[in-house]
C-alpha positions as CSV (number, residue, x, y, z in Angstrom):
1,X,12.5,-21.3,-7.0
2,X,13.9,-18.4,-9.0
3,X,16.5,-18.5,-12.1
4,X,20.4,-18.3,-11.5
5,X,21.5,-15.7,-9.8
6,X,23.6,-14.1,-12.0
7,X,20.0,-13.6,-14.8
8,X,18.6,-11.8,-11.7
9,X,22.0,-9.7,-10.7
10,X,22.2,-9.0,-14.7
11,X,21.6,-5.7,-16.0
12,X,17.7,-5.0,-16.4
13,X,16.1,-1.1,-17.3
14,X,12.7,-0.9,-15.7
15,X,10.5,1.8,-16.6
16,X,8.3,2.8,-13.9
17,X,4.9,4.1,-14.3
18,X,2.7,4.9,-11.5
19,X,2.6,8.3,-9.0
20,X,5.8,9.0,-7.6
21,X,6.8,11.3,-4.4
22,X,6.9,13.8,-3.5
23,X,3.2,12.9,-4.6
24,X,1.3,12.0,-1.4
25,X,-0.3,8.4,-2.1
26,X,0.3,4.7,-1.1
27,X,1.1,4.0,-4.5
28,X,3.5,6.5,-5.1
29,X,5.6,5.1,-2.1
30,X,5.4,1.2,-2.9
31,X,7.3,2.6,-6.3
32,X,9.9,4.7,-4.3
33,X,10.2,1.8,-2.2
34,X,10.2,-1.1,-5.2
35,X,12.6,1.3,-7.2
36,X,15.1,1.4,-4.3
37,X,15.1,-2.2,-4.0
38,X,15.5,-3.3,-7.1
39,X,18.2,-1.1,-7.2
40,X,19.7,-2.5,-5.0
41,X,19.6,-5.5,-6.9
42,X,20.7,-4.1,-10.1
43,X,23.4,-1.2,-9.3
44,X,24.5,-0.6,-12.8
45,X,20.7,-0.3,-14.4
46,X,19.1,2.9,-15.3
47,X,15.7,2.8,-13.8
48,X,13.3,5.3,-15.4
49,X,9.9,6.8,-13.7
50,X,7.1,8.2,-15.7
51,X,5.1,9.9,-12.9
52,X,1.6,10.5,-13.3
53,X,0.8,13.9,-12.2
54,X,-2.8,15.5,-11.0
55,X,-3.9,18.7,-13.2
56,X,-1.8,21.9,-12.0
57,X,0.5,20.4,-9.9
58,X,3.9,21.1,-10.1
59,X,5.9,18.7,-7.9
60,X,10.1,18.9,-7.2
61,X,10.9,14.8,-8.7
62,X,14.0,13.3,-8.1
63,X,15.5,13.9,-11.4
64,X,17.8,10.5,-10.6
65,X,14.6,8.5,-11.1
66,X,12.1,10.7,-13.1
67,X,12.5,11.3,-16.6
68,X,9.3,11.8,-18.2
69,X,5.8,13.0,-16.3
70,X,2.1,12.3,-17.8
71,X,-0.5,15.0,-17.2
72,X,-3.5,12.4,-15.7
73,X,-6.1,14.0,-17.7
74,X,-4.8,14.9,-20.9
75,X,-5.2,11.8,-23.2
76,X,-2.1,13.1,-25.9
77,X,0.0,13.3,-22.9
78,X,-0.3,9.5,-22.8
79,X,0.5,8.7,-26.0
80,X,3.9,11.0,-25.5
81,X,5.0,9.0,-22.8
82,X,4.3,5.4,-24.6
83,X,6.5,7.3,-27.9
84,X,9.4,8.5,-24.6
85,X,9.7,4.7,-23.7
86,X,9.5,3.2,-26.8
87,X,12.4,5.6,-27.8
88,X,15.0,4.7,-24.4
89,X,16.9,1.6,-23.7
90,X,14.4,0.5,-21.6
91,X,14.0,-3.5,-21.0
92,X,10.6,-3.9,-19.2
93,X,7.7,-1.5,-18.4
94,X,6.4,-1.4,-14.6
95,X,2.9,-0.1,-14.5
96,X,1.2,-0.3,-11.0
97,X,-2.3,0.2,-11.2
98,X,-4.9,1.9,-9.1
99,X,-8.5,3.3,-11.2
100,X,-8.1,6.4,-9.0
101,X,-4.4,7.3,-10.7
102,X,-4.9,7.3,-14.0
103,X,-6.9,9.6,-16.5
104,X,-10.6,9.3,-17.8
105,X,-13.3,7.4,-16.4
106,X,-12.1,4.8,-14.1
107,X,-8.9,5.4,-15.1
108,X,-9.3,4.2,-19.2
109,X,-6.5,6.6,-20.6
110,X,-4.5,4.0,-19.7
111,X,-5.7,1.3,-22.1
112,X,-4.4,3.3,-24.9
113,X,-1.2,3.5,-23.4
114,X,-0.6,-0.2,-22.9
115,X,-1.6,-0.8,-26.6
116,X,1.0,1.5,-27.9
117,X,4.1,0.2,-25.9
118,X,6.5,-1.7,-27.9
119,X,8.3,-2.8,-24.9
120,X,7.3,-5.6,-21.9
121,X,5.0,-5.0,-19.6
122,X,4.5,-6.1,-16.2
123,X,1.5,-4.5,-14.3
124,X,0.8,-4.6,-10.8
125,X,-2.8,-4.8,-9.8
126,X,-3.1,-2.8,-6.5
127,X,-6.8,-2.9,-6.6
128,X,-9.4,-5.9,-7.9
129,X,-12.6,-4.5,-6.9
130,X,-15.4,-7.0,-6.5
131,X,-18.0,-5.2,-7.8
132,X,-16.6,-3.1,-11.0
133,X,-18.6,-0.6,-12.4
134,X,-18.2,1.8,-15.1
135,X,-15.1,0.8,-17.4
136,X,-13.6,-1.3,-15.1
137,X,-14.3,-4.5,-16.2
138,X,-12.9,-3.3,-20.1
139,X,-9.8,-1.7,-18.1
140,X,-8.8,-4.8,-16.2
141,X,-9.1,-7.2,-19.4
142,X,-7.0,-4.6,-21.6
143,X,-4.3,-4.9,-18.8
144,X,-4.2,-8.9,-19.1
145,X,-4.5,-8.5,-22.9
146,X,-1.7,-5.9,-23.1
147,X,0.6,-7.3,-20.3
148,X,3.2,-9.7,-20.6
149,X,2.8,-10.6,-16.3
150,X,0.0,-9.3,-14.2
151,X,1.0,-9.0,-10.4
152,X,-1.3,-9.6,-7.6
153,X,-0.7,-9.2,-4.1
154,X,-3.2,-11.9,-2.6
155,X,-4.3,-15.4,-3.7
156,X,-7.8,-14.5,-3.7
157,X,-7.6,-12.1,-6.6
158,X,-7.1,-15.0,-8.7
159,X,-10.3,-16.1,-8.1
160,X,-11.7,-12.7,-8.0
161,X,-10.4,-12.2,-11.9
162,X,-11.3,-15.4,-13.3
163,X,-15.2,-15.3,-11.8
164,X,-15.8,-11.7,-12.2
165,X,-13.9,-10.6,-14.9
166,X,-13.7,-13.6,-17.0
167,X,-9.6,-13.0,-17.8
168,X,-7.1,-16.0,-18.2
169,X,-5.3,-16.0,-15.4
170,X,-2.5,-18.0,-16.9
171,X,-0.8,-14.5,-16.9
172,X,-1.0,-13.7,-13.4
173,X,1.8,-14.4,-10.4
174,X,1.4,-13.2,-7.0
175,X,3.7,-11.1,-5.2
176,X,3.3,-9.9,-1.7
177,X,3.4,-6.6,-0.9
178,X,7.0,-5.5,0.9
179,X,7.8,-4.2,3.9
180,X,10.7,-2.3,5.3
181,X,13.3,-4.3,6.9
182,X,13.8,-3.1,10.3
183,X,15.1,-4.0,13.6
184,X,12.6,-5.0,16.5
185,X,13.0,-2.3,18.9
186,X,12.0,-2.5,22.4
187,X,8.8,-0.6,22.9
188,X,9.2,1.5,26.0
189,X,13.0,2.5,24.5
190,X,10.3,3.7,21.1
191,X,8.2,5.6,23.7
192,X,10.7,7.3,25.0
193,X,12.3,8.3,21.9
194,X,8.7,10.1,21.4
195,X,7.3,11.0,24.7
196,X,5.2,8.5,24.7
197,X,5.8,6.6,27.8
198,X,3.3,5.5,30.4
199,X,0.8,5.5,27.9
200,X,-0.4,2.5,26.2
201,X,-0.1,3.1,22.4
202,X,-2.8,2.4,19.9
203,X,-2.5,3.7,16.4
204,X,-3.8,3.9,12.8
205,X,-1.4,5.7,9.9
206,X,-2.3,6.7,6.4
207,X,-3.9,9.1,4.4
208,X,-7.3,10.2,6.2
209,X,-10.8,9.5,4.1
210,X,-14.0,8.1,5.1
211,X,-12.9,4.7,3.7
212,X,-10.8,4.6,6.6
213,X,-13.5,3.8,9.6
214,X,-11.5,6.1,11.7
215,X,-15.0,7.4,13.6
216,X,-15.7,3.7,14.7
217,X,-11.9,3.2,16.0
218,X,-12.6,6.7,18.6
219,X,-16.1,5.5,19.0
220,X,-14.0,2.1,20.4
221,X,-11.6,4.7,23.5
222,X,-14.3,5.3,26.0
223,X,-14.2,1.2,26.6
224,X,-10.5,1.1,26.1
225,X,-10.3,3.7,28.6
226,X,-12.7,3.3,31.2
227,X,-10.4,-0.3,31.8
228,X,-7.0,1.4,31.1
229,X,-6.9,4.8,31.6
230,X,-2.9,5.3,30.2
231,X,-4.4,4.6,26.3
232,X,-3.5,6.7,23.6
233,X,-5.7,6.6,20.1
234,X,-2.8,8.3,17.6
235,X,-4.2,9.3,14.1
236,X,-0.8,9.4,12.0
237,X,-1.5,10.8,8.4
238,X,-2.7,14.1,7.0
239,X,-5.9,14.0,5.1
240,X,-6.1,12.2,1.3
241,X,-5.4,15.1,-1.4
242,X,-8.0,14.4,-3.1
243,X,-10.0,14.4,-0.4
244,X,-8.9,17.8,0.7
245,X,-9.7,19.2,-2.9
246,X,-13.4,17.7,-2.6
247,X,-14.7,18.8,0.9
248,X,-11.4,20.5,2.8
249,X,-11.4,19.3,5.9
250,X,-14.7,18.5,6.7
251,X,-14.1,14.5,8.0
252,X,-11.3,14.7,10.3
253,X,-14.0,18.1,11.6
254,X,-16.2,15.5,12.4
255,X,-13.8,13.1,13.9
256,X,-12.6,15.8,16.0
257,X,-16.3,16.3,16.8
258,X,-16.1,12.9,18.1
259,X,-13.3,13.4,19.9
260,X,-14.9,16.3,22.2
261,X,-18.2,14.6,22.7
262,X,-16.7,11.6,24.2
263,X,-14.8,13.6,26.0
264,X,-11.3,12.1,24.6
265,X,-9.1,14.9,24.3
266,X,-6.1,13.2,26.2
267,X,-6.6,9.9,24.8
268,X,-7.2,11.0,21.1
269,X,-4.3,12.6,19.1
270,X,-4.1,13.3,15.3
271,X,-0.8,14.2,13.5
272,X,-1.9,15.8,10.4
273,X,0.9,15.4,8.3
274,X,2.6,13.2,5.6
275,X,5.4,11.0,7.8
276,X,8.4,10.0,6.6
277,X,9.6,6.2,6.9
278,X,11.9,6.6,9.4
279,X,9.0,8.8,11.6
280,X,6.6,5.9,10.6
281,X,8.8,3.0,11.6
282,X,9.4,4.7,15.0
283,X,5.6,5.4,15.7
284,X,5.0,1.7,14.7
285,X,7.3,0.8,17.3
286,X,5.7,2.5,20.1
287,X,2.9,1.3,19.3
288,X,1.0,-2.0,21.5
289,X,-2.1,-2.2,19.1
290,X,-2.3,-1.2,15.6
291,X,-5.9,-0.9,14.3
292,X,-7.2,-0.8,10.8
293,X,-11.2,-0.1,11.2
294,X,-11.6,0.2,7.3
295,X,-14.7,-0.2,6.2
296,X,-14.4,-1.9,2.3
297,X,-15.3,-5.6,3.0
298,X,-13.7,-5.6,-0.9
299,X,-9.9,-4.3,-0.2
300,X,-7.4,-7.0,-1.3
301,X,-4.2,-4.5,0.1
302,X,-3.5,-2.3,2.6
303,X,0.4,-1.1,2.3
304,X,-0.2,0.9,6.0
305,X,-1.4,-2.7,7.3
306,X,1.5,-4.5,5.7
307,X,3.9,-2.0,7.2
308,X,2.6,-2.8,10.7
309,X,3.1,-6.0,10.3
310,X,6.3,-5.8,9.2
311,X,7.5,-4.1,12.2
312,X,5.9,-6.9,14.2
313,X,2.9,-5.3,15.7
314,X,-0.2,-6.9,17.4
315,X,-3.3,-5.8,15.1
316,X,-6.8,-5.0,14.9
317,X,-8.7,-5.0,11.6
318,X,-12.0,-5.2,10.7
319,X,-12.1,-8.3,7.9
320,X,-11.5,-6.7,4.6
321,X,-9.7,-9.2,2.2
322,X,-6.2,-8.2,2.5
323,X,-6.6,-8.4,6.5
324,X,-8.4,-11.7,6.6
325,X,-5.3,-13.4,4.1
326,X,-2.5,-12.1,6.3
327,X,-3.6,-12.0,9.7
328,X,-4.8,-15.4,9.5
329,X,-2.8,-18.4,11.5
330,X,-3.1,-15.8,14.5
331,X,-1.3,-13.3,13.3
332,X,-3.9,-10.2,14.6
333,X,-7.3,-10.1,15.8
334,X,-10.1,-9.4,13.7
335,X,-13.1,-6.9,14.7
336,X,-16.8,-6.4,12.8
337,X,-17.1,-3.6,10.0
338,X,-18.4,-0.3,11.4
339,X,-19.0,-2.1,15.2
340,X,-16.9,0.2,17.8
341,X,-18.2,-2.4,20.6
342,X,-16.1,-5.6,18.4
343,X,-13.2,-3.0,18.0
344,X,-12.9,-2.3,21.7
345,X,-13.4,-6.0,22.6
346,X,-9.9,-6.3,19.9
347,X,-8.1,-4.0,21.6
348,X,-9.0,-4.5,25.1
349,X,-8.1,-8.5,24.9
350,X,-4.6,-7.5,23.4
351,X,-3.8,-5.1,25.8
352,X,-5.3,-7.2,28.5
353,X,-2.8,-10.0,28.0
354,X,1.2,-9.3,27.6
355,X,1.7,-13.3,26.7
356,X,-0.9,-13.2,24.0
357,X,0.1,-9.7,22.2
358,X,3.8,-10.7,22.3
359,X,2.5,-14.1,20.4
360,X,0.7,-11.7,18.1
361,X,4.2,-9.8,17.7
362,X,6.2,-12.2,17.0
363,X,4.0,-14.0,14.3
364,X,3.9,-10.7,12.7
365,X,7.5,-10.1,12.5
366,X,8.5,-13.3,11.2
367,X,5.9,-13.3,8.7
368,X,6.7,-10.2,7.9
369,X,10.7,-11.1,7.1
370,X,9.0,-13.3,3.9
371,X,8.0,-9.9,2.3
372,X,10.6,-8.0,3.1
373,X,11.4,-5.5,-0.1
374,X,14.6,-7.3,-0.7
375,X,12.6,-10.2,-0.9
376,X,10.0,-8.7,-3.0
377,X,12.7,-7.1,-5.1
378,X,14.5,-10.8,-6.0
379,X,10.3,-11.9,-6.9
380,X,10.2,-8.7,-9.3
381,X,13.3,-9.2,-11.0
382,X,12.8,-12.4,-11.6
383,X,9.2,-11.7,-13.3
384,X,11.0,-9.4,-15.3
385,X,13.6,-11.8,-16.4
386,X,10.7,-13.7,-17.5
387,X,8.8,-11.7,-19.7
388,X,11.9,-10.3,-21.5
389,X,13.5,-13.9,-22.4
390,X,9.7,-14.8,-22.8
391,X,10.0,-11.6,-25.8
392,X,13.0,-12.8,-26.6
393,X,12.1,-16.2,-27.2
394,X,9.2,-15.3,-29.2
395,X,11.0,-12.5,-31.4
């Protein structure tokens, strides 16, 4: 399936731009998490990040990792970096994509960029929206006409980019989105650990927006409740940045709202903060139902999802694409956008039935040893192994 060994063991300096932590975003942990395991992979290489970094933010980087920052809405800043990399040893240039991360409307500052990099480039597409608006469409076929290897995380998109956006395909290769390897613990020794036992555990992580559904998940607990009286909604994430610069705090207000007119308080809890892995991986542990209520019939990945799974959890989702693709072959249960009543009905059947949501576990977790970042890692490697002796080959 993949070249010899020893081409994907070799030597290999990846350059790595996308938002990088201590920046607080999906994306910026999928690179944390895809630099460490290529790392892994390749302890001799010198990895190099160019983090993108909001307007007047000032953020401590790992100085290991980050050598060179763009300011996301200066446009000269842009061409700098493409000048930084062209200069380094650097073998192949990352780029994970998201509109929202990058300068100028729907993130065009970027297109530039890619045209002025001498070096090749694998992007990863992290969001293929259905409906593009603005500069989109002109973004997304600069990144196949720039790009050595475009990177997908779902089957679908292929179809998604040769219908709507008219690009050749011939470029792209899928590659799942990873997930932490970690050890099945049992769930009442996970409770423990965090005070949670004798309640039954239901739980959504991530960064808090309206995208998120979060409303119709609570709206779901007086249901949940009134048949097991033990549940426990946790909220795990503090709100999105951006979100917080907009409006402040004004949704999870309202979801608190919610909370105190259904009269929740003991069986709704919000932890408004940005965990850590190992804080994530033990609430995912305690956890009997993991729910994703988004409401985007159009998202084609959810990291927070894939993470779940990954830890072998029995899920709820409303049907968004991502969620359809990998909790098919009953792998989770799936709930109607914006309908507390369908989400309740998810949760209730799961908790209902110890037989059924230890099938749903188990699925999970051996699904989820497929993407495991190591295994991601090796399918990365080897994409850049391609595009470099494709380079080469050409040159």
């Amino acid at each position: 399936m993949f070249r010899f060994l020893h081409e994907v063991l070799n030597r290999v300096n990846v350059a790595y731009v996308a938002t990088y932590p201590p920046a607080e975003c999906g994306i910026a942990t999928f690179t944390r998490d895809l630099v460490t395991a290529i790392q892994k992979f390749t302890p001799f290489s010198e990895p190099r990040v160019v983090a993108i970094n909001e307007e007047g933010h000032i953020l401590r980087y790992d100085t290991r990792y980050v050598r060179h920052t763009i300011s996301k809405q200066d446009k000269e800043s842009y061409q700098e970096a493409a000048d930084y990399l062209n200069a380094q040893p650097v073998d192949v240039v990352s780029v994970q994509h998201e509109f929202g991360i990058f300068g100028g409307p729907e993130g065009e500052y970027l297109i530039d960029f890619l045209a002025a990099i001498r070096k090749p480039i694998v992007t990863t597409l992290h969001t293929v929206v259905l409906k593009p608006w603005g500069t989109m469409r002109a973004g997304v076929e600069a990144i196949f006409k720039y790009s050595d290897t475009v990177v997908a995380m779902l089957d679908s998109a292929r179809d998604i980019l040769a219908e709507v956006y008219q690009v050749d395909t011939s470029k792209l290769r899928i590659i799942p989105h990873g997930v932490p390897n970690v050890p099945r613990l049992p769930i009442e020794t996970a409770k423990k650990g965090l005070g949670l036992q004798g309640r039954r555990v239901i739980s959504t992580f991530g960064l808090v927006s309206r995208g998120k559904g979060l409303e119709y998940a609570i709206q779901a607990m007086p249901a949940v409740v009134e048949r097991f009286p033990d549940a426990l909604y946790l909220i795990l994430g503090e709100t999105h940045p951006s979100v917080r610069r907009s409006e402040g705090e004004v949704y999870r207000n309202e979801l608190d709202e919610w909370v105190r007119t259904l009269g929740l308080r003991r069986h709704v809890r919000f932890d408004n903060r940005y965990l850590t892995l190992e804080e994530l991986v033990n609430y995912l542990s305690a956890t009997d139902v993991y729910v994703t209520p988004y409401v985007n019939p159009d998202q084609i990945v959810s990291g927070t999802l894939a993470y779940a799974i990954g830890c072998g959890r029995a899920i709820v989702s409303t049907p968004y694409l991502y969620a359809q693709s990998v909790l098919s072959e009953n792998r989770g249960v799936l709930a109607q956008f914006g309908d507390p009543a369908s989400i309740a009905q998810g949760i209730l059947r799961i908790l209902g039935d110890d037989k059924y949501r230890g099938c749903l576990e188990d699925n999970c977790y051996q699904w989820g040893r497929r993407t495991t970042w190591h295994n991601v890692a090796i399918e990365y490697l080897d994409a850049f192994h391609g595009v470099m002796s494709g380079r080469r080959s050409a040159g």
